[in-house]
Structure formats: C-alpha cells, structure tokens
N, C-alpha and C positions, 0 to 999 in steps of 0.2 A: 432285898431286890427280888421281885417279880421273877417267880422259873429257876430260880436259882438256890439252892441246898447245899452248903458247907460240911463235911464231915473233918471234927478237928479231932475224931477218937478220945483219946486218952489226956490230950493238950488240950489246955483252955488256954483262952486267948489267943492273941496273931498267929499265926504258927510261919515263918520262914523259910521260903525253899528257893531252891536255886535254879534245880531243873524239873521237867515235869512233861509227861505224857499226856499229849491231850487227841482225844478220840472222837470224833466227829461224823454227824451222816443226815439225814435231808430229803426227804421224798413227800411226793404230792400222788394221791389217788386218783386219777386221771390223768396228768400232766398236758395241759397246765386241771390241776383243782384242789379239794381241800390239803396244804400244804400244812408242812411242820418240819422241825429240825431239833435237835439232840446235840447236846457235847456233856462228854465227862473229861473230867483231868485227875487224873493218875500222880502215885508220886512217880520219882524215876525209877524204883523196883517194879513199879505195874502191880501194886499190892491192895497201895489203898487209894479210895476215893479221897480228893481232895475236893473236889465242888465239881457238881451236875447244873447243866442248866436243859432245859427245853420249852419250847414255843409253838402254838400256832401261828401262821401268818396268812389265816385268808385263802385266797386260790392264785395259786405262783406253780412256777412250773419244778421238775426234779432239781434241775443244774439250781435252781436260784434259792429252794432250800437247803441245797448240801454249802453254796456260798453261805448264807445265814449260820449255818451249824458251822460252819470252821471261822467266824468272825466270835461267836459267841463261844466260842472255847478256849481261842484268842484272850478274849477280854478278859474271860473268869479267869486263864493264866496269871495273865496282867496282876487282874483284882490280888493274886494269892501272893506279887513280889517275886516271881519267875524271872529267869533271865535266859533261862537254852530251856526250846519248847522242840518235842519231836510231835509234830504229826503226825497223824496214821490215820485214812480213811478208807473207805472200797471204793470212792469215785477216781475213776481213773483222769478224766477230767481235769479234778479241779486241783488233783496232785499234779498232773503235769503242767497245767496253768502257773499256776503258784511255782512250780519248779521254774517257770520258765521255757520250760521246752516246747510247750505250743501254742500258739498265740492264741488271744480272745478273741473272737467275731463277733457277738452277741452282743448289741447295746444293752441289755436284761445286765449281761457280766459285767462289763466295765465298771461300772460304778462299785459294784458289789466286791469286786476285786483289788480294785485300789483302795478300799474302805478295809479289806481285810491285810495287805500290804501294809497300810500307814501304822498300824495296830502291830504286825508283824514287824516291824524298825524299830520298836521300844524294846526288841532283844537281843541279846547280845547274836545269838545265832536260834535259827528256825530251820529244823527242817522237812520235808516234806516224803512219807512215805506209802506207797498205797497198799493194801492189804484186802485179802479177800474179806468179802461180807460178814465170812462165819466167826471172825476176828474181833470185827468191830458190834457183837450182840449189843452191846452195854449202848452206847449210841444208839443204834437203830431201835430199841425195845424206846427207849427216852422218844423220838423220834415218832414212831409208835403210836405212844402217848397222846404227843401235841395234835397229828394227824387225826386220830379220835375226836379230839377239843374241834380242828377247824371243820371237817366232816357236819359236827352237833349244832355248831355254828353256821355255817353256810347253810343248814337245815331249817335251822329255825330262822332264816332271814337274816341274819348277823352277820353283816359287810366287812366289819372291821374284825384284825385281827385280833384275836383271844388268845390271853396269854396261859398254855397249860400251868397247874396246880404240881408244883413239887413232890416227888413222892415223900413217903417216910421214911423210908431206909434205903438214901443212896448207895449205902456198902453194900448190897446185896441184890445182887440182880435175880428180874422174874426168870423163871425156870420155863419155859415155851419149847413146844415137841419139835422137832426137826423137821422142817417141810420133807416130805415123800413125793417121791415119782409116781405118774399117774397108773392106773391098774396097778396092776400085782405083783411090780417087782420089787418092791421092798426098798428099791435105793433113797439112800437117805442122805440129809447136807442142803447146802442153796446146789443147784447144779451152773455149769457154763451153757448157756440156750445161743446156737449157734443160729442166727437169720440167714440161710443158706438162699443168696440172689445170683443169680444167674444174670451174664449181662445181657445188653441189650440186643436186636438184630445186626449185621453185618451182610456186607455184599456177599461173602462166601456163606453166610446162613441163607441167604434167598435162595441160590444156587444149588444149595445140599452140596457141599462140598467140604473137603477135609480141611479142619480150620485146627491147626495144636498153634505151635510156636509162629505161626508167622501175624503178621499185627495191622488185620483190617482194622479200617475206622468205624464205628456205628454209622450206620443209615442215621438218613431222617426219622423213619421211624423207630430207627433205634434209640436214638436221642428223646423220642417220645415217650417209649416203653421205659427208659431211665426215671423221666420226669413224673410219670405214673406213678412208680414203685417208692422212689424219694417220697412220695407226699404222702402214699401209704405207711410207709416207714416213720417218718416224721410224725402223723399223725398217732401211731403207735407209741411211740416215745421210750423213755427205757433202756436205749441203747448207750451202750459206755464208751463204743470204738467202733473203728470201721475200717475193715484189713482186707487188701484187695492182693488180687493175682499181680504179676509184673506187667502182665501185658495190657494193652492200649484201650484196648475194648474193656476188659473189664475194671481197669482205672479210672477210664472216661464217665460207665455208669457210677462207679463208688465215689466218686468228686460230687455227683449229681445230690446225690441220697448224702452224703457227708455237709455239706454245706445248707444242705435242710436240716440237717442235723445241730451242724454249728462245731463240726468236730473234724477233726483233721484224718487223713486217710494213710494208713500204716501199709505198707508192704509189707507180704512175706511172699518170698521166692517158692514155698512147698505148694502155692495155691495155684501156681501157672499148669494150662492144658497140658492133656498126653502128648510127646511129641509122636506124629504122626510120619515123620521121617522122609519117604521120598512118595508119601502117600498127598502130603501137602497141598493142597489144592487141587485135588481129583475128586472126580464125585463117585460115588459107591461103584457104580458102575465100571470106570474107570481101572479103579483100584482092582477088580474084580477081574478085571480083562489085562491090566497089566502082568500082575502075579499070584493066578487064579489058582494055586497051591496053598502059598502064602498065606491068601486073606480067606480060603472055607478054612481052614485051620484057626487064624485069630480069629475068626466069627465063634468058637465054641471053646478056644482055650486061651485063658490069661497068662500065660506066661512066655505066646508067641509074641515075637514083637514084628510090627513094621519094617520093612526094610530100611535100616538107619534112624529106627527109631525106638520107641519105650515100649516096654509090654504093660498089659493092665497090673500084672502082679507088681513090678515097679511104680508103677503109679499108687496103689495102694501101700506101698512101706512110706513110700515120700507123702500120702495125705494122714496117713495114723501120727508121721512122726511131725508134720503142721497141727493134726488136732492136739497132739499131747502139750505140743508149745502154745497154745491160743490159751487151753487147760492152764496151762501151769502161770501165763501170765494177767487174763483174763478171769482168773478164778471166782465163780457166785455170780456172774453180772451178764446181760446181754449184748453181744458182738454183732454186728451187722459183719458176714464174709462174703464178698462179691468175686463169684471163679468163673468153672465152663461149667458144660454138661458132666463129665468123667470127675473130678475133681469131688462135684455136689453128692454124685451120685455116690461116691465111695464113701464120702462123713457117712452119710445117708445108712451106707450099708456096714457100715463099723456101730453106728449106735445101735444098727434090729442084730447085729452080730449074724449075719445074712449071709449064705454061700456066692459065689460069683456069679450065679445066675442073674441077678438081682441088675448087674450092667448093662444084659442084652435086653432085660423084659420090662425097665423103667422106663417112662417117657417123661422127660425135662421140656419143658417151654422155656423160648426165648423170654428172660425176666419173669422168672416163673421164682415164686419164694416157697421155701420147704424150709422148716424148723426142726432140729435136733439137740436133744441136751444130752451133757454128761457130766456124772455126778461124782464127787472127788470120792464113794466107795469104788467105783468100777462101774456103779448103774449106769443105764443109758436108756432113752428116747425118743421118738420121733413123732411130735407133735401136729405136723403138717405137712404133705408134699405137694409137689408143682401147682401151687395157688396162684390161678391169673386174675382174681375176681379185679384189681386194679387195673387192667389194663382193657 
C-alpha cells in the first residue's frame, strides 16, 4: 500500500496484536497550502514500530491534515488486527473533537470526522489523548515528509495529491536539532507562543476611565476592532485554543476571533482585569482627587493597592500562575489569550523577565496583539507588542 511501511522486526508473517499506540499529526505551510499528514503505530510498550504511513494531499488546511493523519493511523491499526487503540496527538482540537467535548463547526470537519469515527467503532475502545508537540516527533518528522512532497508538487503545477515515498527504516527516527529561541538566549524545545489580544473598545475606554471587574459591553467600534483582529488571527492560522478573561468584553471579542477560528473559547478566571476597587469607573483624575495619597503612591509602587481592590504585585502571582497553567496544558502549540491592558502587559513582562517599570512605561492599544513565547527549559520571548496594523 502506497505511504505505508510495516516493521514486523524479528516475526515474519502476520504478526497479531491487541492493543496499539497510534501517533498522529498534520500540517500544511500556509494554512490552507501545501499539506501532508504522518501516523505511526506503536506496539503497546511504545517500543516498536508497527506500521508508518504518510501522505501528501495537495493544499488543505492544518485542522484537515491532522483529521487525515489520525484516519490513517486509524486504518493502519485496523490493517495490523488491533482492537484498543490509544491516541496521542499535539492537536488539541481534534483530541477534544473526537473526545467529544467540543463540537465541529467546520463543514472541512465533518465529513472528515465521521469517516474517522466509523473506522474508530471497529474497536473495541479508542482513546483519545493530547500530548505536546515534543512527544509526538515520530509523526510530525513523517508529516514533515509528505509536506515536502506536496510543497514539490504544488511547485511544479501538480494539483493532485502525491502520495510521499516511505522511508527505509521506520524503527528509527531522523535526529532533527531542537528549534531555539530567537537571539541569544539559547532556549531550547517547541515553546507555548502566547497571541496576547487585548479586547475590543468600550464606553469606559472612550471615557479614560477605570474599567477592572465591572462588565461594559464593546462599542460599535469595538465590535469592529474584534472583527479586524479575528480575520488577522484567522488569516494567521496555527492557533490550537483560544482562552479568554471571564469578563464580557474580552469574551465578546474571543467568540469573534474563535469562530474564525472554528474553535471554541476556553475560560480561565487568572486572565480577568486588575480589580480596580472603589476606583471603578472614575477617570484618572477622579481617582486622583478622591484619594490623592493613595493613587501618587500606586502610580510608582506595585504592591499598593486600590481601595478595595488588588495591587499590581497580586496581579502578577495570579498571571505567572495563568501562564504556567496555559504552559502546562497548551504545551508546543499556538494560544490565541484574549485579557485587559494589566493582564497582557504582565505575560509581556514575565517573558523579558522585566522589573515593574515596564506597567507604567508600556502602552497597549485597544485590540492591539503582542506575542510571547515560553519555552518548556525556562526560556522566554517577546516576539511582538501592541500591533494595530489590522485595524
């Protein structure tokens, strides 16, 4: 079969198994462009190769090469007399699709999903685990591959998909240097690349006034500025999740950008504003003339707080202990996190490992995106800040 290399070791002929690890992954250079997909299967030790398959297919987009690569690792199961297949991919996606826990939008998915479904009911049990990128090499190198083939292909005019050439030794994966962080700091690994969006305008952003915990709705033009970033975002592609603050405004824009997306939108509680306390809805001035002790003090130290409210220092243990959770479940892939100003600006200043200056001397734009990565050694990044070229 086309794409497809058997390692039967030491056994000749059928060889029988029961249960079997099968490893999967899927990406296109563009999205949508030249696309390909990878599956290996494992025995149930994760020792040895049982059958590799990989493919080009043309130009498709990420999501509909990593469907491709978990239908055809599926199959090669099938082909080897499997009966309990454990999944394990980096798409967070198409593990929580297939889980069931989030529905399909995508007309692209459906098809591709119930074709991987009807294939997954020829087992006894299937199930479905997601795993960082750095996990699933063996895949992604396969993967790799095919993307190569349709790349040479779509080059040379060749519409139809081309099926990659098997390697020779599936037991033994290529040896590829570890992506490194940019400049000089040596960090090494995939990192988590944080799309740091800010939401859209509000009646208290027009006004300059103190906006934490309470839950204007976007403007018209804030709904604009959403619709912008979404299709920026979207156009981008790449992204695996999209985890919003609790509050209303920054839900409002991540529903925007999420449903460009084709992905559902995850809350975490650690991404909501400073509470700004009884500061709430006063404009600098205000605040300045109410308890003008108070606020020259928190203009120059983080650890005053608001009256009835959070200090910056609080704010920064509650966004390190959001980053370290996004880290530890997000691991190797791209996040879309939609917060405030305070929130962004602290990732921001956790990845340059930055003193607190860094809150009073940044300037954030309404739906402004700034990118941050962090690398499972400790490295970190800051690839971008407050980019409004969308809007």
């Amino acid at each position: 079969m086309p794409g497809v290399q058997l390692d039967l070791g030491a056994h000749q002929g059928i060889r029988t198994v029961t249960r079997v690890v099968v490893e999967a992954d899927g990406g296109s250079r563009g999205n949508p462009g030249p696309a390909g997909y990878g599956a290996v299967v494992f025995d149930a030790d994760h020792r040895t190769v049982l059958a590799e398959r990989h493919a080009s297919i043309g130009r498709a987009t990420n999501n509909v090469a990593e469907y491709r690569g978990l239908l055809a690792g599926l199959t090669a199961a099938a082909e080897l007399g499997a009966d309990e297949v454990d999944v394990r991919m980096d798409s967070k996606l198409v593990v929580e699709q297939m889980s069931g826990r989030w529905k399909i939008k995508h007309p692209d998915m459906v098809p591709l999903a119930a074709a991987a479904r009807e294939t997954a009911a020829k087992f006894r049990r299937v199930d479905y685990t997601w795993i960082p990128r750095a996990e699933n090499a063996y895949a992604d190198r396969l993967a790799n591959v095919a993307m190569d083939a349709a790349a040479e292909a779509l080059v040379s005019g060749e519409e139809t998909p081309v099926l990659a050439e098997p390697s020779s030794s599936p037991s033994v994966a290529a040896t590829t240097p570890a992506p490194t962080a940019p400049g000089w700091t040596g960090a090494t690994g995939s990192p988590t690349r944080l799309l740091l969006l800010r939401h859209g305008q509000t009646p208290l952003s027009v006004e300059r006034r103190y906006s934490g915990r309470g839950n204007p709705p976007l403007t018209e033009l804030g709904r604009e500025q959403a619709v912008a970033a979404a299709r920026r975002i979207a156009a981008r592609g790449g992204v695996a999740a999209v985890v919003s603050s609790p509050l209303g405004r920054a839900r409002e824009t991540a529903t925007v950008a999420a449903d460009a997306l084709d992905l559902p939108v995850t809350v975490h509680n650690g991404l909501i504003e400073t509470d700004f306390g009884e500061w709430e809805g006063l404009t600098f001035g205000e605040a300045a003339q109410r308890d003008p002790d108070i606020h020259r003090a928190w203009l120059g130290d983080t650890s005053v707080r608001p009256p009835g409210g959070e200090s910056f220092d609080e704010v920064h243990t509650r966004i390190a202990a959001a980053r370290d959770d996004l880290v530890s479940e997000f691991g190797g892939v791209t996040v879309l996190v939609v917060s405030h100003v305070t929130p962004i600006k602290t990732f921001l200043r956790l990845a340059l490992d930055s003193g607190p200056s860094l809150l009073y001397r940044l300037h954030l734009d309404l739906a402004s995106l700034s990118t941050a990565e962090f690398y499972p050694d400790g490295g970190s990044s800051v690839r971008l800040v407050n980019d409004t070229s969308h809007l």
